[in-house]
VOVEX-942973 format. One line per 4 residues: number of its first residue (from 1); their letters; for each residue x, y, z of N, C-alpha, C. Coordinates in steps of 0.05 Angstrom, whole numbers, plus 5000, padded with zeros to 4 digits. Each point is the difference from the previous one (the first is absolute). Example, Ala and Ser with C-alpha at 12.3 -4.5 7.8 and 13.67 -1.06 7.14 Angstrom:
% residues 2
1 = as = 5264:4886:5156:4982:5024:5000:5018:5024:5000  4993:5021:4986:5016:5024:5001:4985:5022:5014
This chain:
% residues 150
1 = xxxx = 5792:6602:8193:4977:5006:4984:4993:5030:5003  4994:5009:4979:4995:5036:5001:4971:5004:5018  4990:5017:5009:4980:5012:5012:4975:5001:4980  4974:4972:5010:4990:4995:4981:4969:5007:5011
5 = xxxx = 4984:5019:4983:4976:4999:4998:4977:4991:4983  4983:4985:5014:4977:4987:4971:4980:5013:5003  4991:5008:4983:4977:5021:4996:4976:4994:4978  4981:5007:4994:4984:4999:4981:5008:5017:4977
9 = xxxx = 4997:4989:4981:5012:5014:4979:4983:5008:4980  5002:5028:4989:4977:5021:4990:5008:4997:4972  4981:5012:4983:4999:4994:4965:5035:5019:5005  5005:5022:5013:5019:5006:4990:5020:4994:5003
13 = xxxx = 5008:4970:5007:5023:4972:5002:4992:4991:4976  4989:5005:4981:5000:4977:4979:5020:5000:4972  5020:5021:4994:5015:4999:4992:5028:4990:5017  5006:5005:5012:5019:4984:5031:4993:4969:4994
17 = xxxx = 4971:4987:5003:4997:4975:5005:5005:4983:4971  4985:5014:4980:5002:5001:4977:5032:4996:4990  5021:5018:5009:5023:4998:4997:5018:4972:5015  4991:4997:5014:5014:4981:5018:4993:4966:4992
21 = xxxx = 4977:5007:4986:4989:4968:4994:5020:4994:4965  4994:5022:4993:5015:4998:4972:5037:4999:5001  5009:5005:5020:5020:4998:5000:5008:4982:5023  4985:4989:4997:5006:4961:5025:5024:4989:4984
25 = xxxx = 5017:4997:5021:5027:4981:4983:4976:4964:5002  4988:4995:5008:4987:4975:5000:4981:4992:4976  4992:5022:4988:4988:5005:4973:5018:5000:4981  5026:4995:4988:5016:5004:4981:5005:4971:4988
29 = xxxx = 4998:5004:4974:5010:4975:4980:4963:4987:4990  5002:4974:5003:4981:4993:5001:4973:5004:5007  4999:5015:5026:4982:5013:5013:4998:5029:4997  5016:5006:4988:4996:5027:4988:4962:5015:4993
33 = xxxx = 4991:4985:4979:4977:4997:4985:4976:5009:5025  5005:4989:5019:4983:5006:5033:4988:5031:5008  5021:5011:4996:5002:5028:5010:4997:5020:4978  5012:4988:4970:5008:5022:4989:4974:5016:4988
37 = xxxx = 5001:5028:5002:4974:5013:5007:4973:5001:5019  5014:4981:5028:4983:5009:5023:5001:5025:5003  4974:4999:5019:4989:5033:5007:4990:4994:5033  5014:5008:5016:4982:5000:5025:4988:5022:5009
41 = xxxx = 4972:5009:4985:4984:5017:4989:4996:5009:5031  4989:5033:4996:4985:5011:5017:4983:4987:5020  4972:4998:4977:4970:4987:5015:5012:4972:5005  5016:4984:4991:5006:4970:5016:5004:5005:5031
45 = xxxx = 5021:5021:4999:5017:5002:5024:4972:5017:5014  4982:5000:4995:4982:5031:5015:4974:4975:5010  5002:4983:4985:4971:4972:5010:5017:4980:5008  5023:5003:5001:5009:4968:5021:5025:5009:5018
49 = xxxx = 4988:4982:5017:5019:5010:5023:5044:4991:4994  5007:5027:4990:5034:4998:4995:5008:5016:5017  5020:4980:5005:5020:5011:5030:5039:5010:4988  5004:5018:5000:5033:5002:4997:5013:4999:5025
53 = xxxx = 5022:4989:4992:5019:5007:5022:5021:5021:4992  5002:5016:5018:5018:5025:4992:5017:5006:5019  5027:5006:4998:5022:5011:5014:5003:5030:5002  4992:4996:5027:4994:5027:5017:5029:5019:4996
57 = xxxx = 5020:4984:4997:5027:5015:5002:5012:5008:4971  4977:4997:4982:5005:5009:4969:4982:5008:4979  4980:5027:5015:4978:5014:4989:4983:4975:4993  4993:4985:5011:4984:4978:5005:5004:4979:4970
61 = xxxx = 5009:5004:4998:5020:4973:4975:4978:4978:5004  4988:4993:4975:4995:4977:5002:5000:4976:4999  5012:4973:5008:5014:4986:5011:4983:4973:4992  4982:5001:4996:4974:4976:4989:4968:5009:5020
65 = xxxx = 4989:4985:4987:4969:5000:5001:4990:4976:4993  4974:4995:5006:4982:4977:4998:4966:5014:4993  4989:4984:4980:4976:4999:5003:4978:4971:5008  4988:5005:5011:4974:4988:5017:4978:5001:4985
69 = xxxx = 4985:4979:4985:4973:4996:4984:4986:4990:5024  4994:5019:5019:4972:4982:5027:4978:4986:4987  4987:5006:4977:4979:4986:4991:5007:4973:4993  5026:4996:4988:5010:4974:4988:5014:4989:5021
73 = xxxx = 5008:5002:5027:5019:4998:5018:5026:4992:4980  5009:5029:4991:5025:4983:4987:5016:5030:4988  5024:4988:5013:5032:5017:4997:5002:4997:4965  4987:5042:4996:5010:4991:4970:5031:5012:4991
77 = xxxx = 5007:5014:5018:5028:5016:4993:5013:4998:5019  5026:4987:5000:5014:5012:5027:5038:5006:4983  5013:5018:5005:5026:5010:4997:5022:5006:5015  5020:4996:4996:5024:5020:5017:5018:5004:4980
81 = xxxx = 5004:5023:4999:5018:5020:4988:5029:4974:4997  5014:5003:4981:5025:4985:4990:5021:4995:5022  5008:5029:5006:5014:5008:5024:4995:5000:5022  4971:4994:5008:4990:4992:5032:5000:4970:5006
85 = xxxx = 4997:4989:4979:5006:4979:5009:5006:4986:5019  5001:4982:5010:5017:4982:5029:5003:5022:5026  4984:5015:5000:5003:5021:5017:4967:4997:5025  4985:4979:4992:4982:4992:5014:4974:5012:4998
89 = xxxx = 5005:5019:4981:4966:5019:4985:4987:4985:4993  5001:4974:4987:4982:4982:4988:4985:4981:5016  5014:4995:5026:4991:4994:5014:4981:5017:5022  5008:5024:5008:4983:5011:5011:4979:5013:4981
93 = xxxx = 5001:5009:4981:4967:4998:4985:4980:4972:4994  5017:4978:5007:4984:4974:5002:4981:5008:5023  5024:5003:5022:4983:5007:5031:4977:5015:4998  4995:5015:4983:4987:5022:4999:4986:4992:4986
97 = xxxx = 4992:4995:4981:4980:4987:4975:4988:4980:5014  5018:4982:5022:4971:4975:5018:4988:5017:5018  5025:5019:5013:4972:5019:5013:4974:5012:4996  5004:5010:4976:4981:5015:4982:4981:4984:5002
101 = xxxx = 5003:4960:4974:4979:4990:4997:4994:4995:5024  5011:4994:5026:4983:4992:5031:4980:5025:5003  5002:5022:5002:4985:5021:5005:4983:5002:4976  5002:4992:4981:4980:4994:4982:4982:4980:5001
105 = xxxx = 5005:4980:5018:4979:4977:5004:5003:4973:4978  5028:5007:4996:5009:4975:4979:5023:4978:5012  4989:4973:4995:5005:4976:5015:5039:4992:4985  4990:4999:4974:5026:5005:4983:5000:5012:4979
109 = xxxx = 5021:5004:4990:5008:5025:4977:5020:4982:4978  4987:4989:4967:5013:4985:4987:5024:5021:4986  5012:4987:4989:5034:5014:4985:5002:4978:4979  4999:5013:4976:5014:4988:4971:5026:5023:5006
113 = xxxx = 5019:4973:5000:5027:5019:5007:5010:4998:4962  5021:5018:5003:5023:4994:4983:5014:4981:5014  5017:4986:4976:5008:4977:5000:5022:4991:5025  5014:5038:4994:5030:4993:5006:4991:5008:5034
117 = xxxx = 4982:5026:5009:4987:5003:5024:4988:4980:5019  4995:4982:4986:4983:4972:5020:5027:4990:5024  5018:5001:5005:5015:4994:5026:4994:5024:5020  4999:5021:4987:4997:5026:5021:4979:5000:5006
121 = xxxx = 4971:4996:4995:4974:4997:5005:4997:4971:5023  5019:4988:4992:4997:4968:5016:5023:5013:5028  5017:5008:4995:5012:5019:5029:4989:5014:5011  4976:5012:4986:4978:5014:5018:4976:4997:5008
125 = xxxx = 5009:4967:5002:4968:4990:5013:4980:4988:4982  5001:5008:4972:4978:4979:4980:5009:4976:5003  4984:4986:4986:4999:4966:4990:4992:5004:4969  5015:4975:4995:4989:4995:4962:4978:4982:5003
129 = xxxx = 4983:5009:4990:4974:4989:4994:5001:4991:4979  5018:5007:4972:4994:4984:4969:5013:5022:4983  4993:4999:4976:5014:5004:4978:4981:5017:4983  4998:5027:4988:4983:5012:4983:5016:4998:4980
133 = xxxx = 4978:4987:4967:5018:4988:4981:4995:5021:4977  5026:4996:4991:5004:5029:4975:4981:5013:4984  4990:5026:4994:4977:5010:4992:5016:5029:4987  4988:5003:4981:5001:5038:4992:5028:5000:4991
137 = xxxx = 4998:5014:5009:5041:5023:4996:5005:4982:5020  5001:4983:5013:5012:4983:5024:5005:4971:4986  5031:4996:4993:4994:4972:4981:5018:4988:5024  5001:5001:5026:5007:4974:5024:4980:4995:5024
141 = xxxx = 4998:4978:5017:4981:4996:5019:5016:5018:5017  4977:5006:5022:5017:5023:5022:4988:4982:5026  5005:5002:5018:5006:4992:5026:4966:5011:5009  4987:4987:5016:4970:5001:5014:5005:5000:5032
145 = xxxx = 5003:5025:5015:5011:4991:5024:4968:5016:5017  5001:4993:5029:4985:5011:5017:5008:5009:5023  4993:5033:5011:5008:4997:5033:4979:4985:5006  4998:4994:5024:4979:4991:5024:4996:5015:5013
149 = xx = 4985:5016:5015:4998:5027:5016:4983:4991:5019  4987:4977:5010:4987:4990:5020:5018:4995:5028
């Protein structure tokens, strides 16, 4: 695994984050419709707490990120880059995101996963709690999981 730093991430990551969510190989085909014309805006990234992970050994490459809604206790973004993949980033920004909500004073932190994501969320410690049923630009139920942070 490359030399990895997670950091807070400033409005001026938001074309990087922006880029990375739009070009999710996990978003293509059907799920396409999800992403196409996300924006992981400035002021989002500047009022909630987003963490990247970046590779120290490649002008800090960014490698995935997560965002944290503390008001809602709930994981609204989390990513890894195509090619980082299986390389254990997704898991250590999990680590990091229960850290966060523990030092935030949050008991658990809910996740509407994507569909195909819900095994990797359940390898990192959530539980399925239920099913959020199709709405909007979202025409499938998505996965209702929870950490436990107690």
């Amino acid at each position: 695994m490359p030399e990895i730093t997670i950091r807070r991430a400033t409005a001026v990551d938001s074309q990087r984050l922006t880029r990375l969510v739009r070009k999710s190989g996990a978003y293509r085909g059907d799920y396409a419709p999800m992403v196409a014309g996300y924006q992981v805006g400035g002021p989002y990234i500047e009022h909630h707490p987003v963490f990247v992970a970046a590779d120290d050994t490649d002008d800090g490459r960014v490698l995935g990120f997560y965002a944290l809604l503390v008001d809602e206790a709930e994981l609204d973004l989390a990513f890894v880059a195509d090619g980082a993949q299986g390389l254990g980033i997704g898991r250590l920004l999990m680590e990091h995101m229960t850290a966060q909500a523990k030092a935030a004073g949050l008991r658990s932190v809910r996740v509407v996963a994507h569909p195909p994501a819900e095994e990797f969320y359940l390898r990192t410690g959530a539980v399925r709690t239920g099913t959020v049923p199709a709405a909007g630009r979202i025409h499938w139920e998505r996965p209702e999981l929870r950490y436990d942070l107690a």
